[in-house]
FIDONU-655072 format. One record per residue (C-alpha): x, y, z; residue number from 1. Coordinates in nm, 2 decimals. Layout:
BEGIN
X/Y/Z/NUM
...
***
This chain:
BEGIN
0.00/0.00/0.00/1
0.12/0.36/-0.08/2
0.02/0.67/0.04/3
-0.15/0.78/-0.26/4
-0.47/0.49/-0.14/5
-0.51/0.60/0.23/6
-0.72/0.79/0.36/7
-0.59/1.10/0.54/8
-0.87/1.24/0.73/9
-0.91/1.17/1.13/10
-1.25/1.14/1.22/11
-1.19/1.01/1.56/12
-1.09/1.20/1.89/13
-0.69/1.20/1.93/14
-0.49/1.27/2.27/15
-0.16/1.44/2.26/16
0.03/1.49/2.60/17
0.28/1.74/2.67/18
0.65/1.67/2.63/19
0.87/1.70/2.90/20
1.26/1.77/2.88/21
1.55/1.95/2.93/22
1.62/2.05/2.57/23
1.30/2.04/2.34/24
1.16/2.19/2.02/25
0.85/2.30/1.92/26
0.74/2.33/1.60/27
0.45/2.28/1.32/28
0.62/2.04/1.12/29
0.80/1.72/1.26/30
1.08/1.73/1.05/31
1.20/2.06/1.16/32
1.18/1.98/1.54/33
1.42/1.69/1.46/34
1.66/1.92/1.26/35
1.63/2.17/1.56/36
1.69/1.83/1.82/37
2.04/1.75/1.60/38
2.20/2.11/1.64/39
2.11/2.06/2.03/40
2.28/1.69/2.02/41
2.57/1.86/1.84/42
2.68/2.04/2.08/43
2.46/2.40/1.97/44
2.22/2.53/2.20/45
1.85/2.66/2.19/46
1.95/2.95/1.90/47
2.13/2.67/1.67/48
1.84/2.47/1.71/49
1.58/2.72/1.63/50
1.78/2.82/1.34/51
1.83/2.54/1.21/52
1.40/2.45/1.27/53
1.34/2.81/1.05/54
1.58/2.67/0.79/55
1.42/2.35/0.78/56
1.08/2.51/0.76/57
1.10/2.66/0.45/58
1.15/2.31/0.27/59
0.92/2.13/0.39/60
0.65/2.35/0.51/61
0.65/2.62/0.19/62
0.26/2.71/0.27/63
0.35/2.91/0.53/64
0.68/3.00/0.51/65
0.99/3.02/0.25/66
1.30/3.17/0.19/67
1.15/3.49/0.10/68
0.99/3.52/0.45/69
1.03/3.78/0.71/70
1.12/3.70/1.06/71
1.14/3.79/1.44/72
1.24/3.66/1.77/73
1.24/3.73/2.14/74
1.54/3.53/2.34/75
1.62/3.47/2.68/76
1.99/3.42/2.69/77
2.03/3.32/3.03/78
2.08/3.67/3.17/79
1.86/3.88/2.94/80
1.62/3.91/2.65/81
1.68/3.99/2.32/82
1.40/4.11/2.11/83
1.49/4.10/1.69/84
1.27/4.27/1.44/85
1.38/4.08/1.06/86
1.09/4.17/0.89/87
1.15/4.38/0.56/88
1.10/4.73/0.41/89
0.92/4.86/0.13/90
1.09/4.89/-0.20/91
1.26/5.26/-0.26/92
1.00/5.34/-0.51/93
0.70/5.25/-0.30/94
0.45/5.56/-0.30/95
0.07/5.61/-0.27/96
0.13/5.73/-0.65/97
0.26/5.40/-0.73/98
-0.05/5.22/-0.62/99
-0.33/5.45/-0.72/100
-0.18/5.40/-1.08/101
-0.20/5.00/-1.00/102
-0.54/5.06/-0.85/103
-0.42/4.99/-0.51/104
-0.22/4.71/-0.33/105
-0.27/4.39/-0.47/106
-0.23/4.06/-0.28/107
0.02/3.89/-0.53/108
0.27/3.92/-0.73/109
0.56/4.14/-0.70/110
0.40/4.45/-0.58/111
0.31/4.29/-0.28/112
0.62/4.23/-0.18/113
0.84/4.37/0.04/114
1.27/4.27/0.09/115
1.25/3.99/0.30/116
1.40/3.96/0.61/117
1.37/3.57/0.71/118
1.77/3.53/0.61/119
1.86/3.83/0.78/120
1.72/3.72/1.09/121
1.90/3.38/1.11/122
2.24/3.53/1.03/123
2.18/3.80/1.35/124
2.11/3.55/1.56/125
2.36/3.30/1.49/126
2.66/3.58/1.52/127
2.47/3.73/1.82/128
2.38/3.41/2.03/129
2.47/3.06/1.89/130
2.73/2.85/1.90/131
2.77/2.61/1.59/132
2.94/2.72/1.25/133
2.68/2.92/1.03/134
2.70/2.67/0.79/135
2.67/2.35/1.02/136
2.29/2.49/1.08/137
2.13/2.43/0.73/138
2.25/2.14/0.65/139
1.92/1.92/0.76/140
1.73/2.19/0.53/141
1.99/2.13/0.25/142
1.91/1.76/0.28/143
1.56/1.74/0.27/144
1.55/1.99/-0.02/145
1.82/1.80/-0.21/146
1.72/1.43/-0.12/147
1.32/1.51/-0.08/148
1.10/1.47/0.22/149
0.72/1.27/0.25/150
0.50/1.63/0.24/151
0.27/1.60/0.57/152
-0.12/1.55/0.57/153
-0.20/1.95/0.64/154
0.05/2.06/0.45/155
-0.08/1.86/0.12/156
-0.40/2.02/0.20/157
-0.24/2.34/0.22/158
-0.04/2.34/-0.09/159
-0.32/2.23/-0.31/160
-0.51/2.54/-0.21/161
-0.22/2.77/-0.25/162
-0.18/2.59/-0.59/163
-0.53/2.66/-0.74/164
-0.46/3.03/-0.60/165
-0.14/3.17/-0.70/166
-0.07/2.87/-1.00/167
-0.01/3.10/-1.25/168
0.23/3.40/-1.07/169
0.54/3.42/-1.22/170
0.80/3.03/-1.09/171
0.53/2.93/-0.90/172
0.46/2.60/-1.09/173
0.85/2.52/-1.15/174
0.89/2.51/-0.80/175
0.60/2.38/-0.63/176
0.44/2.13/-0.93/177
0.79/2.03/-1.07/178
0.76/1.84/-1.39/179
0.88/1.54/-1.21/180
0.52/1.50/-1.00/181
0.35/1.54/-1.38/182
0.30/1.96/-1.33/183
0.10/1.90/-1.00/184
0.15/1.94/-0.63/185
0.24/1.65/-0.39/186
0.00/1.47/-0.23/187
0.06/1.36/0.14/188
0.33/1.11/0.15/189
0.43/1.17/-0.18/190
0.87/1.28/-0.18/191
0.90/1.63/-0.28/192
1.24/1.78/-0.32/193
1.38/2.09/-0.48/194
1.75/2.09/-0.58/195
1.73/2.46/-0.67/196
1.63/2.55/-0.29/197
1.93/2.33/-0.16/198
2.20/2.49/-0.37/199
2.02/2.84/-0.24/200
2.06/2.75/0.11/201
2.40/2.67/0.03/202
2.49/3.00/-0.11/203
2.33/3.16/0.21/204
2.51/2.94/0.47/205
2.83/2.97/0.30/206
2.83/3.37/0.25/207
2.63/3.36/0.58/208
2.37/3.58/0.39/209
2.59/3.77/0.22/210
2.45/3.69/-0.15/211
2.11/3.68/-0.06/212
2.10/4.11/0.00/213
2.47/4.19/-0.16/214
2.55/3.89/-0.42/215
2.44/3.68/-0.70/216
2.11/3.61/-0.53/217
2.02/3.93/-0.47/218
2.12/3.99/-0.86/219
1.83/3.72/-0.97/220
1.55/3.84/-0.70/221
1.60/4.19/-0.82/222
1.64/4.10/-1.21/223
1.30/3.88/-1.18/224
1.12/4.14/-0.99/225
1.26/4.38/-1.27/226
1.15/4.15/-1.56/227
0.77/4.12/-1.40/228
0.69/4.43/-1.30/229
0.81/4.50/-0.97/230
0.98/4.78/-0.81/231
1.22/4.59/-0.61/232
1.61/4.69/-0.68/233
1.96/4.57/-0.60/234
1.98/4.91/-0.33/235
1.67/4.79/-0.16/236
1.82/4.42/-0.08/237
2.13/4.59/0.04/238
2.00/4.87/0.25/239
1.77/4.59/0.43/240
1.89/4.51/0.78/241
1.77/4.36/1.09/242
1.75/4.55/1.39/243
1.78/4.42/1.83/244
1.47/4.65/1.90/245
1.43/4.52/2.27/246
1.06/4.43/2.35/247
0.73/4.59/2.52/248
0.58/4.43/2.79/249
0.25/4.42/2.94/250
0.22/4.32/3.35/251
-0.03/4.01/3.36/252
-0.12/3.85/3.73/253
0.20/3.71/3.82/254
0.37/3.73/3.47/255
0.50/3.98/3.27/256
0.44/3.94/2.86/257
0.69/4.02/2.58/258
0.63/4.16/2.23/259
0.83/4.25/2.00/260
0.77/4.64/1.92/261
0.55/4.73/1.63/262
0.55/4.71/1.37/263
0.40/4.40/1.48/264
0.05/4.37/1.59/265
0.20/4.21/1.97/266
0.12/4.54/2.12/267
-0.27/4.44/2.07/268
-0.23/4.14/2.26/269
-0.08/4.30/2.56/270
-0.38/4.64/2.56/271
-0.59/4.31/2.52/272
-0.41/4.15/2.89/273
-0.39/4.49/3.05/274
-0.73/4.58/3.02/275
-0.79/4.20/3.12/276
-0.58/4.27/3.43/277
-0.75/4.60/3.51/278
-1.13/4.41/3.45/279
-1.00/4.15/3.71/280
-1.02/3.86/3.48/281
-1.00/3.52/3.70/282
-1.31/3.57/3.91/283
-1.50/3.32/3.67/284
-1.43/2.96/3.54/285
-1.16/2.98/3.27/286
-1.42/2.84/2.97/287
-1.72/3.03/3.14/288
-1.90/3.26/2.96/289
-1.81/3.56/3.14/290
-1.44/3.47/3.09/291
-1.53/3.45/2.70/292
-1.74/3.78/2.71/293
-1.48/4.01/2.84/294
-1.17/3.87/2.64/295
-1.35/3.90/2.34/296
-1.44/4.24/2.41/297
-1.12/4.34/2.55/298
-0.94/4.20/2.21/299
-1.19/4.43/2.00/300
-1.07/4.74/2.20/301
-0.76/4.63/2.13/302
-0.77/4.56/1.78/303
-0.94/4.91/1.69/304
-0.62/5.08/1.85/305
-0.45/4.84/1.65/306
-0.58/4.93/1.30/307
-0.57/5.28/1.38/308
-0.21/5.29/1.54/309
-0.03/5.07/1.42/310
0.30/5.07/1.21/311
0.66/5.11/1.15/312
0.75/5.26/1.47/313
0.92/5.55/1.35/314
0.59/5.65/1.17/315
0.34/5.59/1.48/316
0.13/5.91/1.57/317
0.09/5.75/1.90/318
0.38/5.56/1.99/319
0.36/5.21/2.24/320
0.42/5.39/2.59/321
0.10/5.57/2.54/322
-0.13/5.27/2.42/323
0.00/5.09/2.71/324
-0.02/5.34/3.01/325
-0.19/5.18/3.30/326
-0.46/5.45/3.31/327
-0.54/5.44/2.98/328
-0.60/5.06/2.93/329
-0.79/5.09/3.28/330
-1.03/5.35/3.13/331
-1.04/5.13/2.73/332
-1.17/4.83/3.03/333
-1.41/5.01/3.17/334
-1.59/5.05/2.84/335
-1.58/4.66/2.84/336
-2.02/4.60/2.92/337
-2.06/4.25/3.13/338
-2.43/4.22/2.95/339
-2.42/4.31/2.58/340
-2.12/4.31/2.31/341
-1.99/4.58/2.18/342
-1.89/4.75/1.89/343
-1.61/4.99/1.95/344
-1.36/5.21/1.84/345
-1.03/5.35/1.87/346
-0.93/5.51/2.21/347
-0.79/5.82/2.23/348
-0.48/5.77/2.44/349
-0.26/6.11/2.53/350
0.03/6.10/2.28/351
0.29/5.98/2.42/352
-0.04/3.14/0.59/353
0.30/3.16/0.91/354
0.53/2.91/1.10/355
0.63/2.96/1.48/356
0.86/2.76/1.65/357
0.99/2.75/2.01/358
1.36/2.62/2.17/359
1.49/2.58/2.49/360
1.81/2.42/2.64/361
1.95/2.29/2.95/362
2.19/2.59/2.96/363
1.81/2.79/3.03/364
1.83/2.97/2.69/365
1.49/3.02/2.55/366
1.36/3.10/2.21/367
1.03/3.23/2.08/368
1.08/3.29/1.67/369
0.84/3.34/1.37/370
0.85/3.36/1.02/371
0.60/3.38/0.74/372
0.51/3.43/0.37/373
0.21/3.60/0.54/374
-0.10/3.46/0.32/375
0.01/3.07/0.26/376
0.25/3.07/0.00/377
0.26/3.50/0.01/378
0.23/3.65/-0.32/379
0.27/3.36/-0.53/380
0.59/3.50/-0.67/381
0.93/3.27/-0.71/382
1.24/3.34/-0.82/383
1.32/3.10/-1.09/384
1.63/2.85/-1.03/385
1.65/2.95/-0.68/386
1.33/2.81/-0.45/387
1.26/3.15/-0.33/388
0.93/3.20/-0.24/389
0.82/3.59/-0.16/390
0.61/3.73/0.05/391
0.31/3.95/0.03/392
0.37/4.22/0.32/393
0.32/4.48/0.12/394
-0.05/4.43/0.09/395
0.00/4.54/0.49/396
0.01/4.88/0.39/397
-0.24/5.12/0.31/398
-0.33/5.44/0.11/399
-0.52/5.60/0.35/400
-0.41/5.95/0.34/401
-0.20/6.08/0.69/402
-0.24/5.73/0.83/403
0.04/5.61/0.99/404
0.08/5.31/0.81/405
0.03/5.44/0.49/406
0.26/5.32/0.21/407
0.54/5.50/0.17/408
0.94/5.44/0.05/409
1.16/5.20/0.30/410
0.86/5.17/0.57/411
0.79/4.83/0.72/412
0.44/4.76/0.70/413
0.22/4.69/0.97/414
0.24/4.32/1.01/415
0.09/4.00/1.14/416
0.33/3.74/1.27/417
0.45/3.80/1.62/418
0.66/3.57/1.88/419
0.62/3.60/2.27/420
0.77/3.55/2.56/421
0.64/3.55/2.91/422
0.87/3.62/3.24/423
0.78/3.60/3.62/424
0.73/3.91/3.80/425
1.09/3.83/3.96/426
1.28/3.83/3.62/427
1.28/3.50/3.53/428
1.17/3.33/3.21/429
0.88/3.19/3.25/430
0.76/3.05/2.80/431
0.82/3.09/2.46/432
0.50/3.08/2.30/433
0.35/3.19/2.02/434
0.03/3.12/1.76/435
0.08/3.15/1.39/436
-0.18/3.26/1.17/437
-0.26/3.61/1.05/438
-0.45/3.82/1.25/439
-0.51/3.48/1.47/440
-0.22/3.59/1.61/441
-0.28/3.83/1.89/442
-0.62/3.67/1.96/443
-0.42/3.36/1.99/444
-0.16/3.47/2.24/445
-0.42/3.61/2.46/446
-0.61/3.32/2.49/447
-0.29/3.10/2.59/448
-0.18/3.39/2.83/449
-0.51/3.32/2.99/450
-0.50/2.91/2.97/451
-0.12/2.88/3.09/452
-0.06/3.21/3.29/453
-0.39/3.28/3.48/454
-0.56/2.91/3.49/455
-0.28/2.70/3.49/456
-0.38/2.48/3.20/457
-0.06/2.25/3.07/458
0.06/2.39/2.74/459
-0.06/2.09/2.58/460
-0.43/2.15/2.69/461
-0.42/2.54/2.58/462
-0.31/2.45/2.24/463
-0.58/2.15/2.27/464
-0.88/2.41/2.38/465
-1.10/2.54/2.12/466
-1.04/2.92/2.00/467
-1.28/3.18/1.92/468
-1.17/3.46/1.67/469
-1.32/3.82/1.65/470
-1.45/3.87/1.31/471
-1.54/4.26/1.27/472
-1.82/4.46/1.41/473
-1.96/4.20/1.68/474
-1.91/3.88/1.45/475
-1.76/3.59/1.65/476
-1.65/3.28/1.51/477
-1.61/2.99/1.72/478
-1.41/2.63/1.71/479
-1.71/2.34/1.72/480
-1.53/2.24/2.06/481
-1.70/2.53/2.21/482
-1.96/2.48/2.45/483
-2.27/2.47/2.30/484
-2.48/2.67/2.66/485
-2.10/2.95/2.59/486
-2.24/2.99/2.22/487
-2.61/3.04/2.31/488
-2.48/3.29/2.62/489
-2.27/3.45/2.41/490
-2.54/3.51/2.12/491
-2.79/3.64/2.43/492
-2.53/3.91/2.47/493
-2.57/4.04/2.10/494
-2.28/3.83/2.00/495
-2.32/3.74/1.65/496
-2.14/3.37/1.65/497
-2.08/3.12/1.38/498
-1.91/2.77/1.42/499
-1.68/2.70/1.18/500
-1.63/2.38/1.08/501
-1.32/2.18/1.04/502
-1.04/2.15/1.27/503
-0.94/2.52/1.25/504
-0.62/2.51/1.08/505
-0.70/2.80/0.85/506
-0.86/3.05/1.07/507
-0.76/2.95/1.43/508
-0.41/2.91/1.42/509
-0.17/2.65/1.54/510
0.03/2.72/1.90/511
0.37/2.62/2.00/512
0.45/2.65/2.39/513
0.77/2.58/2.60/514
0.68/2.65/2.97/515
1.00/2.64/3.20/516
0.97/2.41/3.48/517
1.26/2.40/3.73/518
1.55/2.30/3.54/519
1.32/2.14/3.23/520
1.07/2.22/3.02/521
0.69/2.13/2.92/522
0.61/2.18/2.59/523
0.29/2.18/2.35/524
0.22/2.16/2.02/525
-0.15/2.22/1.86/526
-0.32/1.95/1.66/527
-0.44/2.22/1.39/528
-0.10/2.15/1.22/529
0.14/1.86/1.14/530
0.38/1.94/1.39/531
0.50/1.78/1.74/532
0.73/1.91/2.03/533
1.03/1.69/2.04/534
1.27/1.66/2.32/535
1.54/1.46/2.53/536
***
């Protein structure tokens, strides 16, 4: 029997447990974990091995992320954290003009991209924090791109989707429905490999990045994007660089939460725990409806900040320290109502489809890192003979006149994919968590703040629990996990709820956890995707 005759789908109720260890990774595809585990067993510690995951990750889970990514990271090193902010700018010749004579910004092809900063990020963090030779660190990614790999159930699903979407933009089908599968994409089980993605990786761990932004692969990103219509030049690759930008943190109970500075959307997530904080969240039952009611509403105040505020930093109107002053997020909770939903806006405060991955060692270093093509495979876009896949974080921008995250020349855009990091009031780490999956994201690490940090849930059990997801206005939508009596409460509050269907992976995320535990480490990893926590 091959895999092409079984049936993939899992109609009965699985059980995963958390894994315990003193070195583990956590990812969303197993293959990576187990590249992460041999940097650990070779001697590298928690940075090697998340490297080495994030390299790994763009072979053999391309739907979410690719060499063309953008990345960040928050580490503990022992002593301190680092916060790293990879994610790209805006092509030089980026300006609303541009788009209003395009009709706006499109969601493909290569004006929706923006210079990737996945490669950047690896290369900062390996000369920063790790141990092992540069080069040592892709070598399970070169060999599964050179050699091949089984694709995973999810993934399959995935890529057949991001196939009937983005087919026709400009190397997508020489890459990812090769002539040797018959011009199609692989079907779970089936051995995909891509020997023009191995001899990129190569050229990157060699030159340690240097010929992705300054060399002979930044030559064919920039001719292709020239040749296709893009905007993208040689001077944009080489002025990109990734930047230590510390973190924001939020006080939550008896933790303190992490984010990475926008232009991320973490800053949403910790309004969304500081007003929670300030309502006195904990009084209820963690899966009660009142629990439910107020960190939904609390996300909402959040997120209309959020859309309003948000952006490159150095473009913000209102900058962090303002959206998060104490007083301000106490009076945002006070508009939270106990009885109805709400519909808010944005707050007036004085002025003032993604992969995630988590590592820890024995040493006590701790990783929380994320990278992503944004939607699935991003804007469709790859650069012939080379396996890059591009992004689409461009389309993160808007042309909103005065708006602080309206497009404009070298701006990061405001983006999705955030990591997170959680420390006890004392100053010591506490997890490296994270949930990938678009504007899932802050939603996401709200609701495991809440599970691990206030309730005490096992990290396996949060990433286990059924989600909900704001929607706009008062729309709702809800894993069919939920509580049936939560759903009917929640729609007597003027909620307006659906159930999706399915196991979520497309709207609810998929979590990776590493909670600290004396001198180990319990780790979870969400059945949504094909991944697993692996340790030892």
């Amino acid at each position: 029997m091959n895999s092409n005759s079984l049936d993939w789908s899992l109609p009965y109720a699985s059980h995963r447990s958390a894994v315990m260890g003193r070195n583990v990774v956590s990812t969303s595809q197993p293959l990576a974990a187990q590249a992460g585990l041999r940097m650990l067993l070779a001697g590298g510690n928690a940075v090697d091995a998340a490297i080495a995951a994030a390299m790994a990750l763009t072979v053999v889970e391309p739907t979410g992320c690719g060499l063309g990514s953008d990345g960040f990271a928050i580490v503990w090193d022992g002593k301190e954290l680092h916060g790293l902010n990879a994610s790209g700018r805006s092509p030089a010749a980026w300006t609303p003009e541009y788009f209003e004579k395009l009709g706006g910004i499109p969601e493909t092809g290569w004006n929706a991209v923006t210079v990737p900063g996945a490669v950047s990020a690896w290369v900062a963090l390996s000369k920063r924090l790790g141990k092992l030779p540069f080069a040592q660190l892709a070598q399970p990614a070169i060999d599964y791109a050179r050699n091949g790999f089984p694709v995973s159930p999810t993934i399959a699903r995935l890529w057949a989707l991001g196939a009937a979407k983005l087919g026709t933009q400009p190397g997508f089908a020489e890459c990812f429905m090769p002539d040797y599968l018959g011009g199609r994409v692989p079907q779970a089980g089936e051995i995909f490999r891509s020997e023009a993605h191995a001899r990129t990786l190569e050229l990157i761990a060699e030159t340690e990045g240097e010929a992705f932004y300054r060399g002979v692969i930044a030559e064919r990103i920039a001719a292709h994007a020239q040749a296709n219509g893009g905007a993208m030049t040689m001077a944009d690759l080489a002025a990109h660089q990734a930047d230590w930008v510390g973190t924001i943190q939020q006080r939550f109970g008896d933790s303190v939460i992490h984010e990475i500075p926008p232009n991320g959307q973490g800053i949403a997530a910790l309004m969304a725990l500081g007003m929670l904080d300030a309502h006195g969240i904990g009084k209820h039952p963690l899966d009660d409806v009142e629990t439910v009611h107020a960190s939904i509403e609390a996300m909402k105040l959040a997120f209309a900040d959020l859309h309003q505020y948000n952006a490159d930093i150095d473009a913000m109107h209102v900058k962090p320290d303002a959206l998060l002053n104490p007083d301000y997020l106490r009076g945002r909770a006070a508009l939270i109502d106990t009885t109805r939903a709400g519909d808010p806006g944005y707050g007036a405060p004085r002025p003032g489809g993604t992969v995630y991955l988590a590592a820890a060692d024995a040493s006590g270093m701790m990783v929380s890192f994320i990278q992503s093509n944004y939607m699935g495979f991003g804007s469709g876009v790859v650069v012939p003979g080379t396996g890059i896949s591009l992004q689409n974080r461009g389309h993160g921008f808007n042309l909103i006149p005065g708006h602080a995250n309206q497009v404009a020349p070298r701006k990061r855009p405001s983006h999705t994919i955030i990591p997170a990091f959680a420390m006890h009031a004392d100053g010591t780490p506490q997890m490296a968590f994270g949930v990938m999956g678009g504007p899932m994201q802050s939603q996401g690490h709200t609701q495991m703040a809440l599970r691990v940090l206030c309730y005490g849930q096992n990290p396996q059990a949060a990433a286990d629990a059924p989600r909900w997801r704001i929607t706009g206005g008062k729309g709702v939508a809800v894993e069919p996990g939920f509580d049936p009596a939560v759903v009917a409460a929640l729609r007597a509050r003027g909620h307006e709820v659906t159930v999706e269907e399915g196991n979520g992976v497309f709207a609810f995320g998929g979590a990776q956890l590493v909670l600290k535990s004396g001198n180990s480490y319990i780790a979870g990893s969400d059945p949504r995707k094909d991944g697993c926590a692996a340790a030892y």
